[in-house]
N, CA, C and O atoms as CSV, one atom per row, in Angstrom:
chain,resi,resn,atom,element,x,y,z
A,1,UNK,N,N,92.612,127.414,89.975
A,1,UNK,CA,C,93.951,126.923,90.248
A,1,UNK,C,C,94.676,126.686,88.923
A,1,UNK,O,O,94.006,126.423,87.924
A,2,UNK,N,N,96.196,126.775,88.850
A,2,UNK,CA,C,96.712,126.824,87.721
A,2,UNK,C,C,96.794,125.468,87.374
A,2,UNK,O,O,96.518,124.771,88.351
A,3,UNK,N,N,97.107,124.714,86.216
A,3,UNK,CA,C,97.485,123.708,85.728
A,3,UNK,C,C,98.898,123.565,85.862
A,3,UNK,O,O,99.559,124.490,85.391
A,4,UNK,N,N,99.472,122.687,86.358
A,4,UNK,CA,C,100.618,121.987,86.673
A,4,UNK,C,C,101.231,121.463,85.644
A,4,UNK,O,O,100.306,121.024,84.960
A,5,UNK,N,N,102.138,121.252,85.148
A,5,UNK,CA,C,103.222,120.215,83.840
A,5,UNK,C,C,104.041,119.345,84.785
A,5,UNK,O,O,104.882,119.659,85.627
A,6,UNK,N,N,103.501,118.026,84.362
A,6,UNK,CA,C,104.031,116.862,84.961
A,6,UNK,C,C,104.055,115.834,84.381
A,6,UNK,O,O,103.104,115.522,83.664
A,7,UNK,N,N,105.027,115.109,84.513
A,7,UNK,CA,C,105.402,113.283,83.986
A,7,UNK,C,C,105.377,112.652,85.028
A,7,UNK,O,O,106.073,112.821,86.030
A,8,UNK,N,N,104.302,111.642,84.773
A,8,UNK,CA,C,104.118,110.320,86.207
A,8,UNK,C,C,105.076,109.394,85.666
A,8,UNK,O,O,105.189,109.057,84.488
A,9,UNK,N,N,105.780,109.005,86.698
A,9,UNK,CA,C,106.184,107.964,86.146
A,9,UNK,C,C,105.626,106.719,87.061
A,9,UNK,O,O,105.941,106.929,88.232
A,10,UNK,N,N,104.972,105.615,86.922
A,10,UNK,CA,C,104.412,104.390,87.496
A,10,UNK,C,C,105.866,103.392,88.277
A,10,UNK,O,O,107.022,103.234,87.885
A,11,UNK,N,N,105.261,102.970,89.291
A,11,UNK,CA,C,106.094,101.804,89.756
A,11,UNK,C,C,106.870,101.015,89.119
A,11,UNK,O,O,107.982,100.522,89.313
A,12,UNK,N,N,105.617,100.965,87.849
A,12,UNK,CA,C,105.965,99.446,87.052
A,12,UNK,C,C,106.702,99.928,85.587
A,12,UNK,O,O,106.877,99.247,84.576
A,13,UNK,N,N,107.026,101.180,85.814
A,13,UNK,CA,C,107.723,101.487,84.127
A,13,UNK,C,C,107.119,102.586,83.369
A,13,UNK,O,O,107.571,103.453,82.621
A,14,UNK,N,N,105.642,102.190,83.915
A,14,UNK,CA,C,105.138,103.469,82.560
A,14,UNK,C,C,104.895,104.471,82.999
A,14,UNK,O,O,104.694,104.657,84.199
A,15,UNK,N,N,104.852,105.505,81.954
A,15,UNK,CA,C,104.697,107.017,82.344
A,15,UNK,C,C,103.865,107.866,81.380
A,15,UNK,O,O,103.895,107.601,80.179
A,16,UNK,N,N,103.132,108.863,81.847
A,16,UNK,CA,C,102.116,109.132,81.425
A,16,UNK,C,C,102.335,111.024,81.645
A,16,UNK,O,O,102.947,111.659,82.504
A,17,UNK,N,N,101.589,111.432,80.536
A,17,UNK,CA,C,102.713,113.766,80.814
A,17,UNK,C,C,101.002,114.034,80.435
A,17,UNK,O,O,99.997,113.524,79.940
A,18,UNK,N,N,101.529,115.180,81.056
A,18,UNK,CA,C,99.805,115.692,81.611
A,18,UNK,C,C,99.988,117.163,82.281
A,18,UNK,O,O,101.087,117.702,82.414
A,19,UNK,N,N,98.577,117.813,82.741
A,19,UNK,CA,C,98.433,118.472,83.426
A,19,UNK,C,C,98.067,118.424,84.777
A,19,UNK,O,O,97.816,117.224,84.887
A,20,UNK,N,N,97.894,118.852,85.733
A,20,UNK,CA,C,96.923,118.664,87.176
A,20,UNK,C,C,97.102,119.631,87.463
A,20,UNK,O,O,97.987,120.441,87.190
A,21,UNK,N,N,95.566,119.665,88.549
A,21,UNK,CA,C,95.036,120.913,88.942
A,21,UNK,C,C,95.161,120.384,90.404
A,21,UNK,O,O,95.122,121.339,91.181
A,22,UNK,N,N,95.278,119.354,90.954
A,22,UNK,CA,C,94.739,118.877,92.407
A,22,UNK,C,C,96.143,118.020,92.824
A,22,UNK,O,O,95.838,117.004,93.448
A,23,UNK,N,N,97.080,118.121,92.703
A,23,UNK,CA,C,98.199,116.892,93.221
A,23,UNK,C,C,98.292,117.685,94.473
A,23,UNK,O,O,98.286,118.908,94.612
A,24,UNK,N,N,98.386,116.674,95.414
A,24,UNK,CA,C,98.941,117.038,96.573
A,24,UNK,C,C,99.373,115.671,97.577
A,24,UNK,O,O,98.829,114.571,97.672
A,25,UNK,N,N,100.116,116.018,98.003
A,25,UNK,CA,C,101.279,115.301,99.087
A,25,UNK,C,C,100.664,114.013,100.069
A,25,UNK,O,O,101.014,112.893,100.439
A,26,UNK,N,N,99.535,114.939,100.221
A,26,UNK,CA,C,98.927,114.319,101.501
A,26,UNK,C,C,97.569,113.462,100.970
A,26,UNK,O,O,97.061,112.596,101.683
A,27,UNK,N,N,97.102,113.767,99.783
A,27,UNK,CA,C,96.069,113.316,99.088
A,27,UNK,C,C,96.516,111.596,98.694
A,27,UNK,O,O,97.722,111.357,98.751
A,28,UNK,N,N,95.547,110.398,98.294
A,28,UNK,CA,C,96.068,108.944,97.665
A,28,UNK,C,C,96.007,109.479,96.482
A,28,UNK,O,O,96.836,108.876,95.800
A,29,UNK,N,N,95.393,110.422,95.740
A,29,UNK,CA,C,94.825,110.521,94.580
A,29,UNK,C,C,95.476,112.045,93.807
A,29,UNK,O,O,95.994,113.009,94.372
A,30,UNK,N,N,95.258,111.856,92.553
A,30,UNK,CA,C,94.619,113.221,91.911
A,30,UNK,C,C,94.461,113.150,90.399
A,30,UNK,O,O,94.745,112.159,89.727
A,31,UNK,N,N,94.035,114.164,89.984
A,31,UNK,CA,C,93.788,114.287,88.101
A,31,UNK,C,C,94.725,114.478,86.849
A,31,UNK,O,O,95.173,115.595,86.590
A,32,UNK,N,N,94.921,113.745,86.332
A,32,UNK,CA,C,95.860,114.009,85.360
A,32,UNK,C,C,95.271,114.170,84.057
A,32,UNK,O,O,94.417,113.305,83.863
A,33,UNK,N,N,95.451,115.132,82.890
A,33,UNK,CA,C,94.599,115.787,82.167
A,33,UNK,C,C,95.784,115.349,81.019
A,33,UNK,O,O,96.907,115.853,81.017
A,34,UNK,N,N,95.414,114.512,80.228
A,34,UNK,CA,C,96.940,113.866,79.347
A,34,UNK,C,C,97.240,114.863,78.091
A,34,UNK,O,O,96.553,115.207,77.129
A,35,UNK,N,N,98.439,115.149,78.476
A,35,UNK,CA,C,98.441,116.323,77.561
A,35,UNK,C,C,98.224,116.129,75.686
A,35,UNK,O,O,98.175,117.079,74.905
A,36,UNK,N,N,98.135,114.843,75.350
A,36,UNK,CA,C,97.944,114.622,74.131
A,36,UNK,C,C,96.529,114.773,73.653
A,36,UNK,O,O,96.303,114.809,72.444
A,37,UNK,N,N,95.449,114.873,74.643
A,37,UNK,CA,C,94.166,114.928,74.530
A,37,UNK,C,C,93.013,116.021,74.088
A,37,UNK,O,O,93.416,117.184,74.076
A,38,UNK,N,N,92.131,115.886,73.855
A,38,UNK,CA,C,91.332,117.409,73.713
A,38,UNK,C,C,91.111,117.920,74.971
A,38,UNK,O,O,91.350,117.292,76.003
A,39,UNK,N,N,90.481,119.490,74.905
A,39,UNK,CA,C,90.059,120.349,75.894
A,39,UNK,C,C,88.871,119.674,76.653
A,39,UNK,O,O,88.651,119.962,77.829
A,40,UNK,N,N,88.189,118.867,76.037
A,40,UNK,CA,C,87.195,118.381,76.711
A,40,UNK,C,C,87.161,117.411,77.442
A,40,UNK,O,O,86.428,117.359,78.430
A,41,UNK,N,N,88.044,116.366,77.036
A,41,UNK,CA,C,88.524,115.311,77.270
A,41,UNK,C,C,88.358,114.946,78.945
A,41,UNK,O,O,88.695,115.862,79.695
A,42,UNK,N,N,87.899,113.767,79.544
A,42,UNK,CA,C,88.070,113.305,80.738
A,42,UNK,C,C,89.566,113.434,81.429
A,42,UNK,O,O,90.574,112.982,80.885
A,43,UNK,N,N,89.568,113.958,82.411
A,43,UNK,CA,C,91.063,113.430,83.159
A,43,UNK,C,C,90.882,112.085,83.580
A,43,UNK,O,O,89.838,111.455,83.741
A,44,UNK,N,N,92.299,111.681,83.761
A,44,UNK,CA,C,92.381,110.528,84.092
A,44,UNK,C,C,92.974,110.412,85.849
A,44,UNK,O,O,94.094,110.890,86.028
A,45,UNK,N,N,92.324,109.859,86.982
A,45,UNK,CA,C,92.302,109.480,88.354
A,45,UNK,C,C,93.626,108.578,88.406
A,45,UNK,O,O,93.812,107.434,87.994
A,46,UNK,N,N,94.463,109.459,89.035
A,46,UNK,CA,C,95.908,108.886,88.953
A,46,UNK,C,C,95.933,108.238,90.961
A,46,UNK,O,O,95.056,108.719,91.678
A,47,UNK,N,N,96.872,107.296,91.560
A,47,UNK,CA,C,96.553,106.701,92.964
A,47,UNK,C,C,98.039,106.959,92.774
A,47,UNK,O,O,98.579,106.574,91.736
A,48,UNK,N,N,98.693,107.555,93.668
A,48,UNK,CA,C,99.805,107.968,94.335
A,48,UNK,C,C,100.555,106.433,95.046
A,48,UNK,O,O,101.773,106.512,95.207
A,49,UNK,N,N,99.963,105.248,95.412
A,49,UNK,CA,C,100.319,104.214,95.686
A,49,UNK,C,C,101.365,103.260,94.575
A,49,UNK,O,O,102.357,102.550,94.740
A,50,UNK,N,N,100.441,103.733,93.250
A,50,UNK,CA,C,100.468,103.116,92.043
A,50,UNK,C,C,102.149,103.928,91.134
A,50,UNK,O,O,102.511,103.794,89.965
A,51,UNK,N,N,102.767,104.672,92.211
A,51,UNK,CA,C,104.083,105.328,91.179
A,51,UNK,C,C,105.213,105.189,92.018
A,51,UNK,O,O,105.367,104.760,93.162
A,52,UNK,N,N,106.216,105.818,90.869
A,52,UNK,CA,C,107.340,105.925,91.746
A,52,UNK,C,C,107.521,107.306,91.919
A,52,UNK,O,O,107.968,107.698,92.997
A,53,UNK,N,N,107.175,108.312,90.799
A,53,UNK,CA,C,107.528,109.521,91.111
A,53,UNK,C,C,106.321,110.573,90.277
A,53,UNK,O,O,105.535,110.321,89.363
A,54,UNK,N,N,106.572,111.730,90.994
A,54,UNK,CA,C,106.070,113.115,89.977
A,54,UNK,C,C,106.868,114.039,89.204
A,54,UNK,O,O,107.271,115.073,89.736
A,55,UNK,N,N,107.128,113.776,88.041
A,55,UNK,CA,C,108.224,114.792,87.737
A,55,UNK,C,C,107.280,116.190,87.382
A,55,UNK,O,O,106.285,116.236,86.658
A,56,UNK,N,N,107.824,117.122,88.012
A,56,UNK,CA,C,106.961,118.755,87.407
A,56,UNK,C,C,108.153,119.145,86.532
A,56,UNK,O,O,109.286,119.113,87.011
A,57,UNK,N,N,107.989,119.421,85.575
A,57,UNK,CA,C,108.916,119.562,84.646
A,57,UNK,C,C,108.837,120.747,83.340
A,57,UNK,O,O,107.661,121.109,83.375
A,58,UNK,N,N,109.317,121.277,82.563
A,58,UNK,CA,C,109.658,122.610,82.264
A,58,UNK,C,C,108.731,121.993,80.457
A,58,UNK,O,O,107.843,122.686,79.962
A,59,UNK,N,N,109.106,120.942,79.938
A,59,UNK,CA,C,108.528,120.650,78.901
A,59,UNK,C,C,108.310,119.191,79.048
A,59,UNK,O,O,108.457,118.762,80.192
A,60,UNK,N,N,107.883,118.054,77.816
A,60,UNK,CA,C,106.802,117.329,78.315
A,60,UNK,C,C,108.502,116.532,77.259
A,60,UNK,O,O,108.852,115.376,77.493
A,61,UNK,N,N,109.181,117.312,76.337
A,61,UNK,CA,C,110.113,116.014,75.877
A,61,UNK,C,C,111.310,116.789,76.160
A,61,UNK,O,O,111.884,117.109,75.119
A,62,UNK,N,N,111.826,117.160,77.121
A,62,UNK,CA,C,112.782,117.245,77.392
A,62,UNK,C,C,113.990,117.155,76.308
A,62,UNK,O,O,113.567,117.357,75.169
A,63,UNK,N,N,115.190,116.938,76.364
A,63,UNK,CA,C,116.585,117.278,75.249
A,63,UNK,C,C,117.504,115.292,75.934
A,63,UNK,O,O,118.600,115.067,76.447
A,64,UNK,N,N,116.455,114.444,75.594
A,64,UNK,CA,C,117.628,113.362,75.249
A,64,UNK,C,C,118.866,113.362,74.917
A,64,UNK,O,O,119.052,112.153,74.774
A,65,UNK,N,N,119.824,113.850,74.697
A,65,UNK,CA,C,120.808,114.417,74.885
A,65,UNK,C,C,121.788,115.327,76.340
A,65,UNK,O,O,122.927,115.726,76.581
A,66,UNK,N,N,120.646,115.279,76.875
A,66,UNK,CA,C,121.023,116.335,78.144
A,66,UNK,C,C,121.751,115.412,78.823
A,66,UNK,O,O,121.498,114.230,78.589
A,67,UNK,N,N,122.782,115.738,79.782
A,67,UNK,CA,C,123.270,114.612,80.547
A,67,UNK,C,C,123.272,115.788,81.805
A,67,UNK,O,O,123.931,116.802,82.032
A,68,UNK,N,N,121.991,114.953,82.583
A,68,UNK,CA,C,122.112,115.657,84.115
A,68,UNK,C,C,123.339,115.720,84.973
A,68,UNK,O,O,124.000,114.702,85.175
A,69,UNK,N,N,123.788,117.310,85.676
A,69,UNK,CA,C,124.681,117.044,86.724
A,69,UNK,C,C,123.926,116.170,87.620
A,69,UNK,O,O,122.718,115.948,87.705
A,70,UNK,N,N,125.067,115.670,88.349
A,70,UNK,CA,C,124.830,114.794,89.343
A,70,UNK,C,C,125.377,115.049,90.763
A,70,UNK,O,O,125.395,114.278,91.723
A,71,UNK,N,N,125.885,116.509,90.648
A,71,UNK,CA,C,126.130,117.285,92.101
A,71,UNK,C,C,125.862,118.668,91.874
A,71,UNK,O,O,125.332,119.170,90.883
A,72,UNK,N,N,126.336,119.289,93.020
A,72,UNK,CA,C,126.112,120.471,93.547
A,72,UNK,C,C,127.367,121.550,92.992
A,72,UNK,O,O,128.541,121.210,93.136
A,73,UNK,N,N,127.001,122.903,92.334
A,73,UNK,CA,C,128.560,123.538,92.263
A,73,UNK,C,C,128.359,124.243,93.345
A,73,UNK,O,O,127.407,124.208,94.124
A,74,UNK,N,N,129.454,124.988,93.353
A,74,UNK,CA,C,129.880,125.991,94.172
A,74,UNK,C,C,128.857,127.290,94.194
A,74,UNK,O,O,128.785,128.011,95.189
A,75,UNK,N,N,128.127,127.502,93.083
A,75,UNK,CA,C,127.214,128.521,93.356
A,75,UNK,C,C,125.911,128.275,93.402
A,75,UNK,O,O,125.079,129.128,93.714
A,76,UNK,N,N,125.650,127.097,93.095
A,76,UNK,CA,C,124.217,126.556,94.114
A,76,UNK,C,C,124.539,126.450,95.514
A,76,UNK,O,O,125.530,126.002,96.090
A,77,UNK,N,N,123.092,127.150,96.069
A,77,UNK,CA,C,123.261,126.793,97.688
A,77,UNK,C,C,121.732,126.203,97.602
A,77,UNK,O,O,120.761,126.944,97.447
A,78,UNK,N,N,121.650,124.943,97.708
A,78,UNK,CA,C,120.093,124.270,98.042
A,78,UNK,C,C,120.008,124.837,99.486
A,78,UNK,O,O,120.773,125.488,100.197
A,79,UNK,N,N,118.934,124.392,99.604
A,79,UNK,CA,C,117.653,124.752,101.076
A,79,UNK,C,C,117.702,123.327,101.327
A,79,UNK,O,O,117.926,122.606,100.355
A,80,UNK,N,N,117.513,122.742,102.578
A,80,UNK,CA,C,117.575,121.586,102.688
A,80,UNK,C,C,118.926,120.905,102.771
A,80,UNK,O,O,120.073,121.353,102.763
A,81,UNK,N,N,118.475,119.796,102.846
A,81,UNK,CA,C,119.479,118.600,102.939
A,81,UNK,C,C,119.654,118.186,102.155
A,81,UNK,O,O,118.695,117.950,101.420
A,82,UNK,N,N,121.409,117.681,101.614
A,82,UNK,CA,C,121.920,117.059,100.062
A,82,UNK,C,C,121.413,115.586,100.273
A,82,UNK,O,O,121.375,115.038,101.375
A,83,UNK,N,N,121.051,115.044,99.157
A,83,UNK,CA,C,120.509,113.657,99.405
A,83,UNK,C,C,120.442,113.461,97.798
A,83,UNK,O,O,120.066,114.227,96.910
A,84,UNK,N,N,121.215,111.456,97.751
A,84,UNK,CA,C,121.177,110.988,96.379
A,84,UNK,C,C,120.078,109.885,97.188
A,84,UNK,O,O,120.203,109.355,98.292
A,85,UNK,N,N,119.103,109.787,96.302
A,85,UNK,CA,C,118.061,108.866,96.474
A,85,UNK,C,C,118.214,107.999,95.145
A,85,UNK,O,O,118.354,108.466,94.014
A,86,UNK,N,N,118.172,106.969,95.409
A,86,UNK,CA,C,118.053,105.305,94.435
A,86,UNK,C,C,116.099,104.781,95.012
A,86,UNK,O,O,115.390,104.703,96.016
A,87,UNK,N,N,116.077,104.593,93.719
A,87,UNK,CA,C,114.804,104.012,93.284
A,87,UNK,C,C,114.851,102.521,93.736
A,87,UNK,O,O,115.603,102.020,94.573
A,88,UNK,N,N,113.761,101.856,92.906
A,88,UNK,CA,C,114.053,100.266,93.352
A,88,UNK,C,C,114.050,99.943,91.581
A,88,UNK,O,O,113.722,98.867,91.083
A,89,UNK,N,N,114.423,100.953,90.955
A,89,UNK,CA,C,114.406,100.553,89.790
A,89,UNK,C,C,116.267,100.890,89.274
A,89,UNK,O,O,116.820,100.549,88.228
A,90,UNK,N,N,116.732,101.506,90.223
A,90,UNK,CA,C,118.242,101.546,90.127
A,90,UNK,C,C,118.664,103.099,89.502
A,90,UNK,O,O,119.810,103.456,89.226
A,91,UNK,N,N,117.093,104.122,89.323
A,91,UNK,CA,C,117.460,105.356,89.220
A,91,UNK,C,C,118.632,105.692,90.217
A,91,UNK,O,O,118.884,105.078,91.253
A,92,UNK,N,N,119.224,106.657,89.768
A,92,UNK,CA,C,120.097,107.810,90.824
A,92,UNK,C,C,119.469,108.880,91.029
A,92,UNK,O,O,119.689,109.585,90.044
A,93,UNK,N,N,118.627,109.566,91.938
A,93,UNK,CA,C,118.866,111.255,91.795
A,93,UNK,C,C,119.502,111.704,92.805
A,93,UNK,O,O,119.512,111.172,93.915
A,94,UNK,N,N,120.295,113.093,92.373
A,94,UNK,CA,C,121.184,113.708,93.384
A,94,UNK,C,C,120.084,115.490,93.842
A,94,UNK,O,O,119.923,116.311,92.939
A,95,UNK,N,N,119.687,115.674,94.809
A,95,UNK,CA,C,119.256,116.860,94.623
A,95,UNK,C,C,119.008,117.497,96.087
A,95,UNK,O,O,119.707,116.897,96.903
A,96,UNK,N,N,118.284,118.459,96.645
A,96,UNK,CA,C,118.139,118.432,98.063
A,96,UNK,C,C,116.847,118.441,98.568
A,96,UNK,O,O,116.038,118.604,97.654
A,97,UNK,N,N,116.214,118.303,99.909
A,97,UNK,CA,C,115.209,118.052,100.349
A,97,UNK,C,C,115.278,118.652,101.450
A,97,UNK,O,O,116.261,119.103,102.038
A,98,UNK,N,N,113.497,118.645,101.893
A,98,UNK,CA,C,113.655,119.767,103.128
A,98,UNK,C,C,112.503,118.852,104.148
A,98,UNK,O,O,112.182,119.474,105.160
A,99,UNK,N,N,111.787,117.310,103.975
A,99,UNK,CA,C,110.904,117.015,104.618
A,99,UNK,C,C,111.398,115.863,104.148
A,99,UNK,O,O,110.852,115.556,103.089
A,100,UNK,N,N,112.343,114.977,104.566
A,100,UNK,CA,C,112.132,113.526,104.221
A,100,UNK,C,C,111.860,112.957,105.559
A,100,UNK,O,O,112.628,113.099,106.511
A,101,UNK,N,N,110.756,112.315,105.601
A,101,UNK,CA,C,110.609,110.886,106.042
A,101,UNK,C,C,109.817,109.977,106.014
A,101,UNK,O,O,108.595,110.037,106.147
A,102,UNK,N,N,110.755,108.703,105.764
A,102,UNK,CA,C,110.663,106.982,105.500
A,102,UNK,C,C,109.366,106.940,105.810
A,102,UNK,O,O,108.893,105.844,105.511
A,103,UNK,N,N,108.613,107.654,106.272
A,103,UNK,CA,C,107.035,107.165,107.142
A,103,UNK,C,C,106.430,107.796,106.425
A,103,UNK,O,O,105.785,106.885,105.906
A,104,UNK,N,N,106.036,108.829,105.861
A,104,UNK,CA,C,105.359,109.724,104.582
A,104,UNK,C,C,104.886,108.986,103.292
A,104,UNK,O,O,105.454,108.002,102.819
A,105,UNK,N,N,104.267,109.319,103.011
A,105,UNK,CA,C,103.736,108.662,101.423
A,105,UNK,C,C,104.946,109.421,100.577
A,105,UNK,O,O,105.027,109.268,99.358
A,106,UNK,N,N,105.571,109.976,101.070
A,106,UNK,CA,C,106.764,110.521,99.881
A,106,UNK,C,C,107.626,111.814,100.026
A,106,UNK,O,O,107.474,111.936,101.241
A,107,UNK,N,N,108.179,112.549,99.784
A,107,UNK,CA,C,108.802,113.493,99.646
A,107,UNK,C,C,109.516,114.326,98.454
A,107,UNK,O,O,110.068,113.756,97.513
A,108,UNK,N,N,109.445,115.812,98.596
A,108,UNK,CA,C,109.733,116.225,97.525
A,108,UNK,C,C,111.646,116.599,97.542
A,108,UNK,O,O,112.457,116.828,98.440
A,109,UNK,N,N,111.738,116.466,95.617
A,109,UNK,CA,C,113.384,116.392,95.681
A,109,UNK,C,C,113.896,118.000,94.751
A,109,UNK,O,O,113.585,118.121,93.566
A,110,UNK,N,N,114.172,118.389,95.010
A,110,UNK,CA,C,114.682,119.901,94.018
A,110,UNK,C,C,115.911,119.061,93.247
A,110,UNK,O,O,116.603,118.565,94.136
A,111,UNK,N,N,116.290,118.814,92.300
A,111,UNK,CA,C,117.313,118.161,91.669
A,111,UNK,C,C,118.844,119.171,91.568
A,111,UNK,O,O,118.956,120.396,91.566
A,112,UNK,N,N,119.971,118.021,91.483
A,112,UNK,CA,C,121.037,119.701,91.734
A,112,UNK,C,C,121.316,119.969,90.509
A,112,UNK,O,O,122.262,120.721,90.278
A,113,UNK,N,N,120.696,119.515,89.647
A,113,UNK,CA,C,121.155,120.010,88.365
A,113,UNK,C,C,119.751,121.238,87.978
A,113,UNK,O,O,118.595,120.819,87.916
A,114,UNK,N,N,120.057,122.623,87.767
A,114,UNK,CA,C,118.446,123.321,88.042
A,114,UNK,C,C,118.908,123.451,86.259
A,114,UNK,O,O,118.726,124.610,85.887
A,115,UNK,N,N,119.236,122.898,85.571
A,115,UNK,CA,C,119.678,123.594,84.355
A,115,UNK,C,C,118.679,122.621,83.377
A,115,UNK,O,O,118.329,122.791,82.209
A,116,UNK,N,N,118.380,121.582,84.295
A,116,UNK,CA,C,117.680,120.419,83.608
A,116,UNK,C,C,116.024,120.433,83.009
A,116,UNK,O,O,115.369,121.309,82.445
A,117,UNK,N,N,115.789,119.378,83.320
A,117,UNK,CA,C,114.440,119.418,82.642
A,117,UNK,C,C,113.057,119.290,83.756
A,117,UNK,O,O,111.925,119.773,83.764
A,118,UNK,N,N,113.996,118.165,84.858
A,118,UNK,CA,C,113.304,118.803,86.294
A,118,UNK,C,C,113.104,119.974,86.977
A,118,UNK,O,O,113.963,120.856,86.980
A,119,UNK,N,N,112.128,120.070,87.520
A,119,UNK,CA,C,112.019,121.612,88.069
A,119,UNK,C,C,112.115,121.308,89.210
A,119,UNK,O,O,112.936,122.014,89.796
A,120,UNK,N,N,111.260,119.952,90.322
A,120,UNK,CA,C,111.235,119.045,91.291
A,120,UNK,C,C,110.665,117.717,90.898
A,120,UNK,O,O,110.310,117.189,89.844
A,121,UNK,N,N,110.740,117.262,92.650
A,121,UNK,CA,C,110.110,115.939,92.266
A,121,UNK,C,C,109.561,115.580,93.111
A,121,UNK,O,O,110.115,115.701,94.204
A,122,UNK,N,N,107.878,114.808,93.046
A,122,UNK,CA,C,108.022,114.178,94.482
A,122,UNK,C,C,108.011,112.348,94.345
A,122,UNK,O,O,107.280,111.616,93.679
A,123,UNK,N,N,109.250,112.005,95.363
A,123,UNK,CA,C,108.974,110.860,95.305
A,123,UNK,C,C,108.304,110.325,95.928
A,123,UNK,O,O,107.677,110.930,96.798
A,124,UNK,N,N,108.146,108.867,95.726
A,124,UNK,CA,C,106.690,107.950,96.357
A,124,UNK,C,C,107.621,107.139,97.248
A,124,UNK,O,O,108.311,106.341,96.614
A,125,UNK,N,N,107.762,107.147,98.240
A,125,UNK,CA,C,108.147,106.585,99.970
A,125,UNK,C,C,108.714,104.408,99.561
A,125,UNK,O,O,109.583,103.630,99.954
A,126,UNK,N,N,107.618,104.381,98.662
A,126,UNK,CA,C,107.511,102.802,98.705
A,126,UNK,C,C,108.752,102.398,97.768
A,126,UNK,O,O,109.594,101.516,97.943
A,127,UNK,N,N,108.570,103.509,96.503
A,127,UNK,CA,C,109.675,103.149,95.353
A,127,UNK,C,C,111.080,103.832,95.417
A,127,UNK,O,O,111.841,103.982,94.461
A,128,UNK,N,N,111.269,104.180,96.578
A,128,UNK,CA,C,112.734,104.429,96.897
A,128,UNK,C,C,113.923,103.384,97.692
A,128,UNK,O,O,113.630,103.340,98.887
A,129,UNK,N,N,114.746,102.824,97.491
A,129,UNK,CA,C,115.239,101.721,97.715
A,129,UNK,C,C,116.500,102.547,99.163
A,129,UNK,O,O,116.832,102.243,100.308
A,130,UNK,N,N,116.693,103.234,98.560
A,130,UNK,CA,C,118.147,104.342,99.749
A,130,UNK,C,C,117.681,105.493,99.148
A,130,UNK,O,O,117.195,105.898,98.092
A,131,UNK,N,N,118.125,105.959,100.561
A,131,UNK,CA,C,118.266,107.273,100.825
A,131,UNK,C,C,119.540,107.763,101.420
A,131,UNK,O,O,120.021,107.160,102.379
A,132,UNK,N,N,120.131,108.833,100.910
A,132,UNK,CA,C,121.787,108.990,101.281
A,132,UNK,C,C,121.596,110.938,101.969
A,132,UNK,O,O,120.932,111.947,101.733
A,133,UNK,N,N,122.252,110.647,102.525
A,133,UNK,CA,C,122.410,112.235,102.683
A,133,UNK,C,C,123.819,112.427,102.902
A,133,UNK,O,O,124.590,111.563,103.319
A,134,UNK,N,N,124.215,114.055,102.481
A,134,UNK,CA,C,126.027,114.118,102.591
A,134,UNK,C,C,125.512,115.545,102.702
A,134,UNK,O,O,126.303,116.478,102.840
């Protein structure tokens, strides 16, 4: 299985960039392989309870500078449903979705900005405060 590029970000603030071979939706768990580490190196047993989100993402430092759109143009057509989701940490994301529901351990977000540093996301059910759809 291929290795994945991802930034956890935790409930509580911290965040941790890595690889995984095993994330999945439906799983409490999976491996995160920290990308600062050696080849040999232990992964580290990440609990899906314990975050707010998965970012899969294109590089591990992104362009601080970037200022994400925060809608949709005219020549994006998402799949799914438009939806700005708020964190309980007072994030915004604007992006679309094709499986949300409140009862799930989480759901994944395609962001509407595809120019960014997100590729998707999945969020964690507990650390989402609203959910909007338009």
């Amino acid at each position: 299985m291929e290795s994945i590029k991802i930034i956890v970000r935790y409930a509580d603030g911290r965040i941790d960039k890595g690889y995984t071979q095993d994330f999945s939706p439906n799983k409490p768990l999976f491996h995160l392989h920290l990308f600062n580490s050696n080849p040999g190196d232990e992964s580290v047993q990440i609990m899906l309870k314990d975050l707010k989100a998965v970012f899969f993402v294109r590089d591990f430092r992104g362009n601080p500078d970037y200022k994400e759109r925060k809608y949709f143009t005219e020549e994006s057509r998402p799949s799914g449903r438009l939806v700005e989701v708020t964190f309980i940490d007072d994030e915004v994301l604007v992006g679309s979705t094709l499986g949300y529901a409140p009862k799930r351990p989480g759901f994944f977000i395609y962001p509407a900005d595809s120019d960014g540093n997100n590729l998707r996301l999945f969020a964690v059910s507990k650390a989402v405060r609203k959910v909007r759809f338009f």
